[in-house]
NULO-426164 format. One line per 3 residues: number of its first residue (from 0); their letters; for each residue x, z, y of N, C-alpha, C. Coordinates in nm, 3 decimals. Each point is the difference from the previous one (the first is absolute). Layout:
residues N
NUM = a = X Z Y X Z Y X Z Y ~ ...
//
This chain:
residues 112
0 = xxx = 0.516 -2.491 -2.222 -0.090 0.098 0.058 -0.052 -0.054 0.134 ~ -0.117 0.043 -0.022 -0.058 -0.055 0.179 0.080 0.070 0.130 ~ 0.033 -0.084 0.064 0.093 -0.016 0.117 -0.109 0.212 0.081
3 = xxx = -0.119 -0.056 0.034 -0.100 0.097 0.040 0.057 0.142 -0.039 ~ -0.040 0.000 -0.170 0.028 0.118 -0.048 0.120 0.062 -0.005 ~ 0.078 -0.089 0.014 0.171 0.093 0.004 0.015 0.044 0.148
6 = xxx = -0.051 -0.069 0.116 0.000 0.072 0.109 -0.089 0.135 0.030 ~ -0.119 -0.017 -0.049 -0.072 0.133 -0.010 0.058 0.085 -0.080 ~ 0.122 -0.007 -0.095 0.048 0.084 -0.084 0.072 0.060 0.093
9 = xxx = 0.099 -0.086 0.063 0.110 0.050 0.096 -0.089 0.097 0.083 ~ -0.111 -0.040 0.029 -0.074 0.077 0.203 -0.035 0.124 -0.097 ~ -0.038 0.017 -0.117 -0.001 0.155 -0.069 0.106 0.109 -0.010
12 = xxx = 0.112 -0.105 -0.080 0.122 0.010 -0.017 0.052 0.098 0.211 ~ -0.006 -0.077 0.068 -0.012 0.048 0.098 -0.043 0.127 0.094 ~ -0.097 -0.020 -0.049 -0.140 0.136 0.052 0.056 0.149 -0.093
15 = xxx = 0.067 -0.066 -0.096 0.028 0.113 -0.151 0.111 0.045 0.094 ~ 0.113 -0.045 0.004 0.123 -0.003 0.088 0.008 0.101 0.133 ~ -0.126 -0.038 0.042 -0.003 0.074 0.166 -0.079 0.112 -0.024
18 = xxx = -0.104 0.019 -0.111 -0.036 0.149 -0.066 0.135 0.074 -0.055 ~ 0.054 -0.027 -0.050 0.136 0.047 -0.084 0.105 0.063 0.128 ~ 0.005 -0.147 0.085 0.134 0.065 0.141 -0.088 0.102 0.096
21 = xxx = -0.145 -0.001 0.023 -0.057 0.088 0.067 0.011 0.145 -0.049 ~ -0.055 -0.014 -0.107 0.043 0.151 -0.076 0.177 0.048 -0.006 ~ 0.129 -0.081 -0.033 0.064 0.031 0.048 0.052 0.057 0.121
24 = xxx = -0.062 -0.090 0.111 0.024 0.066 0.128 -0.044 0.160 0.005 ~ -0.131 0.049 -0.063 -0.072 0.101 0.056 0.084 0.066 -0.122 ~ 0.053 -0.009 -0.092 0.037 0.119 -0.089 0.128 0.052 0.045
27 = xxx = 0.097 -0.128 0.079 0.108 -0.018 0.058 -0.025 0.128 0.114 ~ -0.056 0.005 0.101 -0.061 0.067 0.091 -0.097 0.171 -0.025 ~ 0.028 -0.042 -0.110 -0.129 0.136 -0.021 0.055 0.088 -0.152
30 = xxx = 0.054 -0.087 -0.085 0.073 0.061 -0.113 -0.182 0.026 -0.109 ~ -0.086 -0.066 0.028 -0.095 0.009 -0.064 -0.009 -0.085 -0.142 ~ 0.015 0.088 -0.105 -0.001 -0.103 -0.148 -0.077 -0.057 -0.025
33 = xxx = -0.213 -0.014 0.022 0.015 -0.068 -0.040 -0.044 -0.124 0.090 ~ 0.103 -0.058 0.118 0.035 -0.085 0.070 0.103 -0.103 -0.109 ~ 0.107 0.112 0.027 0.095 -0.087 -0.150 -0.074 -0.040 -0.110
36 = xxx = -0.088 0.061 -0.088 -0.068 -0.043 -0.073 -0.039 -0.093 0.023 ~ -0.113 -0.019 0.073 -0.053 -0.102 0.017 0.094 -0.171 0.069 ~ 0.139 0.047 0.083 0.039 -0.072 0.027 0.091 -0.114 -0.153
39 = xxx = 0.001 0.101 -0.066 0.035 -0.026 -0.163 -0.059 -0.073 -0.107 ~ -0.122 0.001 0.054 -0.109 -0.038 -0.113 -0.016 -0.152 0.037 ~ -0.005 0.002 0.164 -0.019 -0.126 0.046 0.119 -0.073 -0.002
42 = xxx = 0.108 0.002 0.017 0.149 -0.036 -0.081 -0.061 -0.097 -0.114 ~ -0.005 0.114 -0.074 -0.001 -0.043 -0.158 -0.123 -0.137 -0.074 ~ -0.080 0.026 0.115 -0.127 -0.093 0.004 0.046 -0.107 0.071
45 = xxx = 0.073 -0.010 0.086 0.033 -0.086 0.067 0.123 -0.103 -0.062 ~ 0.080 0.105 -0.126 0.127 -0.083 -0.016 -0.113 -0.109 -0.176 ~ -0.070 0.109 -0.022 -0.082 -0.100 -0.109 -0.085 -0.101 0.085
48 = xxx = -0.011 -0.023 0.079 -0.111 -0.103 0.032 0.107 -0.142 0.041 ~ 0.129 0.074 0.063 0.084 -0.119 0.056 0.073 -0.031 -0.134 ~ 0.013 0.063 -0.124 0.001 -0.064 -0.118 -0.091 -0.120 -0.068
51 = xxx = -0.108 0.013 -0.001 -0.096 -0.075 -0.017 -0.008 -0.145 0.095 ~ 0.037 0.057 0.115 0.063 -0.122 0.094 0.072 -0.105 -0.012 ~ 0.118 0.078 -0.055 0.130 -0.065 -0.042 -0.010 -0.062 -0.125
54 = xxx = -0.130 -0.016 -0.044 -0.062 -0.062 -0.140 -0.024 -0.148 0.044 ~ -0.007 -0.030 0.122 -0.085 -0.106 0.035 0.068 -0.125 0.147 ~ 0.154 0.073 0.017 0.032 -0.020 0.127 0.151 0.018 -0.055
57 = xxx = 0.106 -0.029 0.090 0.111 0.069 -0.006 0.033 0.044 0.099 ~ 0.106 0.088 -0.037 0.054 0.142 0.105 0.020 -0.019 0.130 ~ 0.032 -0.146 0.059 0.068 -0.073 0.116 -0.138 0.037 0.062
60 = xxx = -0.130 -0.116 -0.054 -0.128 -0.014 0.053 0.008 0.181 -0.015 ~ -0.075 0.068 -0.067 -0.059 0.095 0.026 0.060 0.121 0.132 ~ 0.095 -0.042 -0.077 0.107 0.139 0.097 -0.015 -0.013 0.168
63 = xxx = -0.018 -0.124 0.027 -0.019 -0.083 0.146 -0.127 0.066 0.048 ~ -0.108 -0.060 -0.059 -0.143 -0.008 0.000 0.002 0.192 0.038 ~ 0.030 0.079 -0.088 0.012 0.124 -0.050 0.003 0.050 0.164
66 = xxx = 0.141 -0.048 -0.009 0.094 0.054 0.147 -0.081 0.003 0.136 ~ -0.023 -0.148 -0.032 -0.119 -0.043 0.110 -0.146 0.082 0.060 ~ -0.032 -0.029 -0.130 -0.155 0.072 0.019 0.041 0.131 -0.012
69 = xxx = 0.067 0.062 -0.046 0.020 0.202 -0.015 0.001 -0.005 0.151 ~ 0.105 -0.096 0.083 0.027 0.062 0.136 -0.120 -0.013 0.092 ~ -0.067 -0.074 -0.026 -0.068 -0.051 0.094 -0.137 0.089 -0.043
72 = xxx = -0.062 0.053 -0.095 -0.101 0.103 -0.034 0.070 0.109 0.032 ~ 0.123 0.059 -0.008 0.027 0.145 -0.025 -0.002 -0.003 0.141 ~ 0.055 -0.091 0.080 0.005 0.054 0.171 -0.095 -0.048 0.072
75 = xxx = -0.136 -0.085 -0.061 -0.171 0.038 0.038 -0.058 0.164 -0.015 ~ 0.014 0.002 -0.133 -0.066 0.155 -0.018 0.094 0.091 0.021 ~ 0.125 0.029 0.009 0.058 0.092 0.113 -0.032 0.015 0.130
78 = xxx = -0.029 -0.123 0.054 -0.046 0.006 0.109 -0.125 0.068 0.068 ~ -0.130 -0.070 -0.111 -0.104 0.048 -0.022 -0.031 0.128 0.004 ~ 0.050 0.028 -0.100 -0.028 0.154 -0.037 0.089 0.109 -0.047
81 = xxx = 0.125 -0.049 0.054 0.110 0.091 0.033 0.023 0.019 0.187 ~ -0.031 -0.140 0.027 0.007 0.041 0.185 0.154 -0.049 0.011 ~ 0.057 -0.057 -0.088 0.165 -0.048 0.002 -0.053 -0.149 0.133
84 = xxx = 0.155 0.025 0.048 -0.008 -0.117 0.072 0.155 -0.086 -0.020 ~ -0.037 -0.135 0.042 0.181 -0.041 0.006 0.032 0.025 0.148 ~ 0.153 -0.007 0.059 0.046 0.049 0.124 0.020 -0.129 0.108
87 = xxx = -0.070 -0.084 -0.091 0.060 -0.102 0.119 -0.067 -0.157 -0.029 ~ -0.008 -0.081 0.105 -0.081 -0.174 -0.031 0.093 -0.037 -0.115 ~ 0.143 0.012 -0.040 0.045 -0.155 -0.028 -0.034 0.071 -0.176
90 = xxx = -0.042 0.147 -0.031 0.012 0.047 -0.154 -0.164 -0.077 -0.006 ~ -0.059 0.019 0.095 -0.111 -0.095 -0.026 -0.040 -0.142 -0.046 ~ 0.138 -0.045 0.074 0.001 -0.156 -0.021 0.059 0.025 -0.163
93 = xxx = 0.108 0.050 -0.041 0.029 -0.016 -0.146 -0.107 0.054 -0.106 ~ -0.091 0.077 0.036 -0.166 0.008 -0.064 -0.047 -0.149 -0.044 ~ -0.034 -0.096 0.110 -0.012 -0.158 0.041 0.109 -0.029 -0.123
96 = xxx = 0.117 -0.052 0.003 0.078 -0.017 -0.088 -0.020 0.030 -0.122 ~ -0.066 0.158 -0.023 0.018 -0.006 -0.158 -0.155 -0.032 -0.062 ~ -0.097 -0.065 0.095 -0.104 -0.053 -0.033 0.001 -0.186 -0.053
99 = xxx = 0.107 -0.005 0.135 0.004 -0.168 -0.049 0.112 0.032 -0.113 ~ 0.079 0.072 -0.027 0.055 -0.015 -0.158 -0.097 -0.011 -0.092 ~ -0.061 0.090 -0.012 -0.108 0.042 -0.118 -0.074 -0.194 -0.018
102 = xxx = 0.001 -0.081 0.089 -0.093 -0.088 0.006 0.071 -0.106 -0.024 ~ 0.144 0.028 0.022 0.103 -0.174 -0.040 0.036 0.086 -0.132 ~ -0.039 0.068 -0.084 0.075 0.100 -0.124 -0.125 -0.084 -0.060
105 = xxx = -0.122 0.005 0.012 -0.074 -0.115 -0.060 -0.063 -0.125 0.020 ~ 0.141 -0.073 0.064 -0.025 -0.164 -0.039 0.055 -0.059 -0.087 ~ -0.066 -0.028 -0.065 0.004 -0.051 -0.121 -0.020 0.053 -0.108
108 = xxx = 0.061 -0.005 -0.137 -0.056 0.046 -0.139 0.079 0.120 0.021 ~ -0.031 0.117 -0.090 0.001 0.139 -0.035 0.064 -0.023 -0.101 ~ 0.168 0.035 0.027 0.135 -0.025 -0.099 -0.061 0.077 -0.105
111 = x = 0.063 -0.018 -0.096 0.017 0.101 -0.122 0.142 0.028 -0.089
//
């Protein structure tokens, strides 16, 4: 599989993830169903797409990549448009960290 497309799978895979934990938060907070719903749907979309993933990669690579990029999108658009902040420089610097992971996670060939 093209190296490209399995990362754009993951940055969906991602975006799906932080729709899913956002709606958790607010149903968490508010007891509104269909928050859960929707935090459910995107779950379920999310665990089929990282199936399709795992078609093309193995669990080590993906799960990394996964880890990587979920953290590093979910605590952009929390930020964004939740207004979340981190409490301090050095959680910043491990932001930095889990960017240069994401980037030594692809040198070289895409295990399978």
């Amino acid at each position: 599989m093209n190296r490209l497309y399995l990362f754009f799978l993951i940055i969906i895979i991602s975006i799906i993830e932080y729709i899913g934990d956002s709606h958790f938060k607010s149903y968490a907070r508010s007891n509104d169903n269909l928050s859960l719903i929707i935090g459910l749907i995107a779950y379920i979309i999310m665990i089929y797409l990282l199936i399709l993933s795992l078609k093309n990669a193995n669990l080590v690579y993906i799960n990394g990549m996964w880890d990587g990029i979920s953290a590093l999108i979910e605590t952009l658009l929390a930020m964004y448009l939740l207004h979340e902040t981190l409490s301090n420089g050095i959680q910043y610097i491990g932001l930095f960290f889990i960017i240069l992971g994401i980037f030594t996670l692809n040198y070289g060939n895409i295990p399978y």
